[in-house]
N, CA, C and O atoms as a printed pandas DataFrame, in Angstrom:
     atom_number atom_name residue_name chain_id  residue_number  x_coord  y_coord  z_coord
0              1         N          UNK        A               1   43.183   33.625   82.025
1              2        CA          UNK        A               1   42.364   32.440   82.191
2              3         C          UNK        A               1   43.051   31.512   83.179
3              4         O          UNK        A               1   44.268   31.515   83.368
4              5         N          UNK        A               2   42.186   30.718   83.793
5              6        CA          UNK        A               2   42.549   30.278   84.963
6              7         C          UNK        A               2   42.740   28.346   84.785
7              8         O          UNK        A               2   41.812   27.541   84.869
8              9         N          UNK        A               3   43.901   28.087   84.584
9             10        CA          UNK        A               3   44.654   26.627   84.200
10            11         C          UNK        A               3   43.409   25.692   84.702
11            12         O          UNK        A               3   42.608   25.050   84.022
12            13         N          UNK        A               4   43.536   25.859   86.424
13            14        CA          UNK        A               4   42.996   24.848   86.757
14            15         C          UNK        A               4   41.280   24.941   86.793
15            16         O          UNK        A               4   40.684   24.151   87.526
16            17         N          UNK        A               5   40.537   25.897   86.006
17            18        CA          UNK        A               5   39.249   26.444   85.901
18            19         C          UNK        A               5   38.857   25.390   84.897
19            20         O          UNK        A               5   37.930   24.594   85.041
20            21         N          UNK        A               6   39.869   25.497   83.612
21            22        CA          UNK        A               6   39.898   24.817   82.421
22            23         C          UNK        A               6   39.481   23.434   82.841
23            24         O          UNK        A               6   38.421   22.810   82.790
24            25         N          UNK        A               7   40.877   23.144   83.338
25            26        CA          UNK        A               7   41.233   21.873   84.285
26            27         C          UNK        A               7   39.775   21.124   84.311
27            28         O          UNK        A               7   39.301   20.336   83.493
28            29         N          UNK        A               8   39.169   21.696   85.660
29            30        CA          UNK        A               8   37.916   20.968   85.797
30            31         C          UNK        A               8   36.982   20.938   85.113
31            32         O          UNK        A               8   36.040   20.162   85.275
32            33         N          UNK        A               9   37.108   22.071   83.915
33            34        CA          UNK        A               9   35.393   21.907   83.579
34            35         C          UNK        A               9   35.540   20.793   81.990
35            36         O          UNK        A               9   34.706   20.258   81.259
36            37         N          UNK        A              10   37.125   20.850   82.013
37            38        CA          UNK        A              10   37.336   19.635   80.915
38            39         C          UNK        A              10   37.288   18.169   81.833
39            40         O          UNK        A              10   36.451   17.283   81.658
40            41         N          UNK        A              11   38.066   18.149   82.548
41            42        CA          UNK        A              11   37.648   17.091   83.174
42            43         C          UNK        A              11   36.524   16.545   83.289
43            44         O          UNK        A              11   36.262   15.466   82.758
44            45         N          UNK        A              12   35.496   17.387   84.183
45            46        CA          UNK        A              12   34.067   17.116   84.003
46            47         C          UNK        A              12   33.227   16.715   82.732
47            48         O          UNK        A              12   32.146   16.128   82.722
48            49         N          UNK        A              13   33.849   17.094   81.833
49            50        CA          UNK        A              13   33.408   17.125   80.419
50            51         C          UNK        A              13   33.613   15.666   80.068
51            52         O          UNK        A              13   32.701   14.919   79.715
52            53         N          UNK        A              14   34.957   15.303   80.199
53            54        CA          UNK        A              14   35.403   13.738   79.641
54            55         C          UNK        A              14   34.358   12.722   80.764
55            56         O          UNK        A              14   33.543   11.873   80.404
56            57         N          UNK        A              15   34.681   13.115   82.131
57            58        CA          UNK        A              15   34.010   12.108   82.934
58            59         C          UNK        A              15   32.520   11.506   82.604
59            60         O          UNK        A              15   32.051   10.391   82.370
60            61         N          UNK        A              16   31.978   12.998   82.723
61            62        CA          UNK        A              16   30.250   12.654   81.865
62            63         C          UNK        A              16   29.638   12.319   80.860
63            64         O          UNK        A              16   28.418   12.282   80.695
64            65         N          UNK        A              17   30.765   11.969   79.889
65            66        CA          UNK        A              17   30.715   11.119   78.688
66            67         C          UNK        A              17   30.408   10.063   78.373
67            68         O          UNK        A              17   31.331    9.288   78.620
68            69         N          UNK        A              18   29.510    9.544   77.908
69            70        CA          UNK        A              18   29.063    8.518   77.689
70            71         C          UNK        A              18   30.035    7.340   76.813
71            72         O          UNK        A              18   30.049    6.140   77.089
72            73         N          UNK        A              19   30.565    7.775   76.071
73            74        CA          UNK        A              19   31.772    6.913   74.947
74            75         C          UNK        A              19   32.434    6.405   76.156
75            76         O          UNK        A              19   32.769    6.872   77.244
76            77         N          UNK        A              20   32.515    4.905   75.358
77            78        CA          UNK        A              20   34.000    4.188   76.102
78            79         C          UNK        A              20   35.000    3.794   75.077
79            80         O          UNK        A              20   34.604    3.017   74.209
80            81         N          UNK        A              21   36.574    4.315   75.022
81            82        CA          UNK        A              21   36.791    4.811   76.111
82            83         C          UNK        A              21   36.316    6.032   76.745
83            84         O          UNK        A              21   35.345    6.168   76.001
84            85         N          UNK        A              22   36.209    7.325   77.770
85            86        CA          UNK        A              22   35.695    8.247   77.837
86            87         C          UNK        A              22   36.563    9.160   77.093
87            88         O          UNK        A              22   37.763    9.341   77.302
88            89         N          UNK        A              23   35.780    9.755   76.140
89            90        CA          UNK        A              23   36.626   11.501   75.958
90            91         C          UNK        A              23   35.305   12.126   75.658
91            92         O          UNK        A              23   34.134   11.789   75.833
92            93         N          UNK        A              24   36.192   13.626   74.909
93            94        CA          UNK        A              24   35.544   14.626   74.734
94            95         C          UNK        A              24   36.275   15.191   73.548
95            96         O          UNK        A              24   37.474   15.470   73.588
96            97         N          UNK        A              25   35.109   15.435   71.930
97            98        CA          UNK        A              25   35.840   16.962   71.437
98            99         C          UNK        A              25   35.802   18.164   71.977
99           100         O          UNK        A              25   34.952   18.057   72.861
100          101         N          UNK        A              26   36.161   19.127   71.984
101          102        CA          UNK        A              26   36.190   20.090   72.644
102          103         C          UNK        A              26   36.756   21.361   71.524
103          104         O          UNK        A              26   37.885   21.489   71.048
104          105         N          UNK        A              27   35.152   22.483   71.247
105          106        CA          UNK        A              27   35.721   23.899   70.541
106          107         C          UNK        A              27   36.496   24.661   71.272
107          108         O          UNK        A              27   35.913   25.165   72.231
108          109         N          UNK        A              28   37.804   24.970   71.137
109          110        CA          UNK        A              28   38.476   26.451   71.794
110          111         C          UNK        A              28   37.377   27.648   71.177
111          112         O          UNK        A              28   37.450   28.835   71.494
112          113         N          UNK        A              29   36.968   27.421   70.801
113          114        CA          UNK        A              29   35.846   28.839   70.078
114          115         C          UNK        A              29   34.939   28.732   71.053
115          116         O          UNK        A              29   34.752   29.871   71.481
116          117         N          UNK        A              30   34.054   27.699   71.822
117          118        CA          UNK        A              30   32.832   27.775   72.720
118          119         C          UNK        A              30   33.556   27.704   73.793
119          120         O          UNK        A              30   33.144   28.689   74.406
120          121         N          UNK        A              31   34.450   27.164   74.531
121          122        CA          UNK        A              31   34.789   27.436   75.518
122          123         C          UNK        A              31   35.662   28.843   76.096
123          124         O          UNK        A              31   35.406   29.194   77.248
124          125         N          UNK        A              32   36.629   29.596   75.348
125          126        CA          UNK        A              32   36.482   30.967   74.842
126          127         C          UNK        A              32   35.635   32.115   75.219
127          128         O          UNK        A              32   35.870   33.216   75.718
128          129         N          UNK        A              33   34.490   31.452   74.787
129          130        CA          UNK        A              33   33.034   32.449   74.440
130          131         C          UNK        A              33   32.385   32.184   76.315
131          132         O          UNK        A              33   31.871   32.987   77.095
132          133         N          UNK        A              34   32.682   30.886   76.443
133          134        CA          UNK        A              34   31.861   30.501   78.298
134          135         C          UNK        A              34   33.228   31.416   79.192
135          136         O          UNK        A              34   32.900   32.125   80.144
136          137         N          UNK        A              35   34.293   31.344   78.902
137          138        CA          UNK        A              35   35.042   31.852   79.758
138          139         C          UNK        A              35   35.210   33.383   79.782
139          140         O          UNK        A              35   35.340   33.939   80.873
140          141         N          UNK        A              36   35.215   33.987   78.815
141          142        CA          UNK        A              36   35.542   35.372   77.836
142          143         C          UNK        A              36   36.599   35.634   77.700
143          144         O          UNK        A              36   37.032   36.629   78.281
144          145         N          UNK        A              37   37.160   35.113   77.155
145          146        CA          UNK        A              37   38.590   34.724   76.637
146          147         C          UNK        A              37   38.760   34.528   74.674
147          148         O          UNK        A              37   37.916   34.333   73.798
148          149         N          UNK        A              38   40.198   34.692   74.641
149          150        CA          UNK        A              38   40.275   34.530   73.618
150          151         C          UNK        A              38   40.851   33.106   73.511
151          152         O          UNK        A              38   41.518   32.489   74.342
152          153         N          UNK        A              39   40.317   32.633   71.949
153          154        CA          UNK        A              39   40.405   30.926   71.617
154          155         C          UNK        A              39   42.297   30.866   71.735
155          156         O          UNK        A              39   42.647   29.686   71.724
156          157         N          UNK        A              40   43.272   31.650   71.818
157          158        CA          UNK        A              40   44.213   31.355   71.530
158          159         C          UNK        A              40   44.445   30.503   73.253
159          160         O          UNK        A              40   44.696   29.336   73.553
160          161         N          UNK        A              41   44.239   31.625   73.999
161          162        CA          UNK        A              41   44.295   31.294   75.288
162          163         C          UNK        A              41   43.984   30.196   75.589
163          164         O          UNK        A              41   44.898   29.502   76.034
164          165         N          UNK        A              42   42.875   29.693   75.506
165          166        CA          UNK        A              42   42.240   28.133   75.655
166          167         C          UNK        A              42   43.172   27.331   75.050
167          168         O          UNK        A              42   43.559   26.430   75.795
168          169         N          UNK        A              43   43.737   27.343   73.808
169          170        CA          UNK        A              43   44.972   26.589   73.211
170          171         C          UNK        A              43   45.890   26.479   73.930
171          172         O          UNK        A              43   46.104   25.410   74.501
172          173         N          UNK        A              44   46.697   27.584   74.099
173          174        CA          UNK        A              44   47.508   27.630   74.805
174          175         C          UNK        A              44   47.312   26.971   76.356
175          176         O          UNK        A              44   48.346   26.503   76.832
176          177         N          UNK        A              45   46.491   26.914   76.919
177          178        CA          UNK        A              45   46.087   26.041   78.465
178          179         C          UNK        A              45   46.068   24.617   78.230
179          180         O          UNK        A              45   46.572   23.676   78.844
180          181         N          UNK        A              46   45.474   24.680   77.352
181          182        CA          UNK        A              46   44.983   23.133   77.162
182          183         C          UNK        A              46   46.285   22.187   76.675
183          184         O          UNK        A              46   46.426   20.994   76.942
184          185         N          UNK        A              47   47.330   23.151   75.780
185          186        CA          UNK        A              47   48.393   22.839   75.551
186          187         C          UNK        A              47   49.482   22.321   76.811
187          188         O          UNK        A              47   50.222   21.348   76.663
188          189         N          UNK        A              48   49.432   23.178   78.104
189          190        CA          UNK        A              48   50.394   22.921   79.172
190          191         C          UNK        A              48   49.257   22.095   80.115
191          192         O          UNK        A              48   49.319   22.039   81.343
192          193         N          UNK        A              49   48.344   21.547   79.396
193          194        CA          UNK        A              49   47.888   20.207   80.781
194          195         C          UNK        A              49   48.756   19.192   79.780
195          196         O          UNK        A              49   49.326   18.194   80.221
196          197         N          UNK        A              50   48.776   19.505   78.646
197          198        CA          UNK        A              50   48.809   17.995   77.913
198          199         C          UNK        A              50   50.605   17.818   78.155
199          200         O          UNK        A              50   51.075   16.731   78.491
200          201         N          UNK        A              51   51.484   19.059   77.926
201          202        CA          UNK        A              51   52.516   18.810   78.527
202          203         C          UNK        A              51   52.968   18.051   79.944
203          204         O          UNK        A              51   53.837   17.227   80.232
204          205         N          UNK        A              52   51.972   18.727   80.642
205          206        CA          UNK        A              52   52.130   18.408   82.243
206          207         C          UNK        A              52   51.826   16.852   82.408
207          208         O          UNK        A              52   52.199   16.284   83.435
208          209         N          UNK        A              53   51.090   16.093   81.313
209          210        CA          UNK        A              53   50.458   15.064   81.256
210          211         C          UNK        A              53   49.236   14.591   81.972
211          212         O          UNK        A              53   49.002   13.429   82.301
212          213         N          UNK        A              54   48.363   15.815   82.204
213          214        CA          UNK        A              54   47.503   15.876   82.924
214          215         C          UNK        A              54   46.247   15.796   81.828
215          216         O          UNK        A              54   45.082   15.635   82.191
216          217         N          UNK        A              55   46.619   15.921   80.558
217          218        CA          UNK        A              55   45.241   14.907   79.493
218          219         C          UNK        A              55   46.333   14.445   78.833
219          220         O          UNK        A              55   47.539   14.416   79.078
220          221         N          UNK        A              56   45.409   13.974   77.643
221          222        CA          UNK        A              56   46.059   12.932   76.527
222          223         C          UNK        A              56   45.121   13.633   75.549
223          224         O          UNK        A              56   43.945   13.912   75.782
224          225         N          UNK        A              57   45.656   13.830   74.652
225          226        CA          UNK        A              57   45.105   14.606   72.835
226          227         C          UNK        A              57   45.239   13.652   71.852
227          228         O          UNK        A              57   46.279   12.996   71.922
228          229         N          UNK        A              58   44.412   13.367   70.875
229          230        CA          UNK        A              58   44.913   12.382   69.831
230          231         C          UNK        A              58   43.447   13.348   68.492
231          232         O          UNK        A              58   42.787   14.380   68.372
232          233         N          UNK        A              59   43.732   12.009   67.819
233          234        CA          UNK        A              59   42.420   12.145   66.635
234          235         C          UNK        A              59   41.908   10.803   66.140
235          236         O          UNK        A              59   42.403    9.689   65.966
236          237         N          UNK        A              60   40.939   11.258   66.013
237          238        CA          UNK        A              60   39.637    9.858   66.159
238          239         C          UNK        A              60   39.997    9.853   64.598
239          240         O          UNK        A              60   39.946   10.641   63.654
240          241         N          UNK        A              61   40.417    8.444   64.861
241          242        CA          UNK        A              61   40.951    8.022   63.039
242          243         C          UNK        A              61   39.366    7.970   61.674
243          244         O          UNK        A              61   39.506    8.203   60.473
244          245         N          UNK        A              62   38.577    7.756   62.079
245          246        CA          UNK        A              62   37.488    7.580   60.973
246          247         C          UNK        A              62   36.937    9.404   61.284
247          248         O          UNK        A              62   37.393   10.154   62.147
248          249         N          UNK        A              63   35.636    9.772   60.068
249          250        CA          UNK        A              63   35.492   11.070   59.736
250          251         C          UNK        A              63   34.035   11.114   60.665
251          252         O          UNK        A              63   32.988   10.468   60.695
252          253         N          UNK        A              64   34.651   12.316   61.422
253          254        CA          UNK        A              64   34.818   13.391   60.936
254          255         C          UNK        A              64   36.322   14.028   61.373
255          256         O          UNK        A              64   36.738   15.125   60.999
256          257         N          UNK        A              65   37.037   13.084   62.250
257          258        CA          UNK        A              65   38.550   13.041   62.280
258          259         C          UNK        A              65   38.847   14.168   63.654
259          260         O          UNK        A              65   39.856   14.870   63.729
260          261         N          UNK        A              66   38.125   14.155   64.318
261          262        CA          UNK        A              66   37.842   15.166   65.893
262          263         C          UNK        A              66   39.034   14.955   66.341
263          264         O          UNK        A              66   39.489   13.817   66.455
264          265         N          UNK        A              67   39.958   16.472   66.780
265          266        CA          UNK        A              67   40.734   16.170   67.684
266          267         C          UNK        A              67   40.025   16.021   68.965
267          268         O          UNK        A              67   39.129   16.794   69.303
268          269         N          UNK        A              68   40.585   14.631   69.963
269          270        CA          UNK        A              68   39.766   14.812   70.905
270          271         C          UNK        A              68   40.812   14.599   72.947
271          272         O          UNK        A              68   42.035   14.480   73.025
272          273         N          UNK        A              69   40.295   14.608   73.631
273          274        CA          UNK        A              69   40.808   14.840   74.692
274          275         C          UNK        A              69   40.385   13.522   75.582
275          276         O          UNK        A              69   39.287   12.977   75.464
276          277         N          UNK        A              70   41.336   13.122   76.420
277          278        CA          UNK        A              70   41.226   11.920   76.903
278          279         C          UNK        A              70   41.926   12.273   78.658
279          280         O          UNK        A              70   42.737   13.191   78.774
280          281         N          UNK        A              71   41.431   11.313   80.098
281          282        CA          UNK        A              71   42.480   12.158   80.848
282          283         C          UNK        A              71   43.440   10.575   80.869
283          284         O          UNK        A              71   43.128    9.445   80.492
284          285         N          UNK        A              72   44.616   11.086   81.447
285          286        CA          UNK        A              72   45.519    9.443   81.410
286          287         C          UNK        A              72   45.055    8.617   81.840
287          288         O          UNK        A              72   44.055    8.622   82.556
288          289         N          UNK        A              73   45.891    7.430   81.382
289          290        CA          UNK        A              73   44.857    5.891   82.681
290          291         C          UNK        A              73   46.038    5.775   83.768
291          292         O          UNK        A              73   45.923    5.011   84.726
């Protein structure tokens, strides 16, 4: 799977978001299934942007408690 494939189509994802601030939840299971990949893989990618500091990950404190994806300010 291709880092910076991810890259944009998460990006795109947060940008076109309507919520302010902007994010996105995001399934490793549906994105997986769009790429044909396995969900570990998507983990694992999504894991070395957030290292790289190229998103921000947290969890939306009230329920349903979404981990969700943010890009830096």
């Amino acid at each position: 799977m291709d880092k910076e494939v991810l890259y944009e189509r998460v990006q795109n994802m947060i940008v076109s978001s309507t919520k302010k601030p902007k994010y996105t939840a995001l399934s490793t299971v549906k994105l997986a299934d769009i790429f044909g990949v396995k969900s570990e893989d998507v983990e694992k990618r999504l894991e070395e942007l957030i290292k790289e500091g190229r998103l921000n990950k947290s969890t939306l404190p009230e329920p349903p408690n979404y981990e969700i994806y943010q890009l830096p300010q």
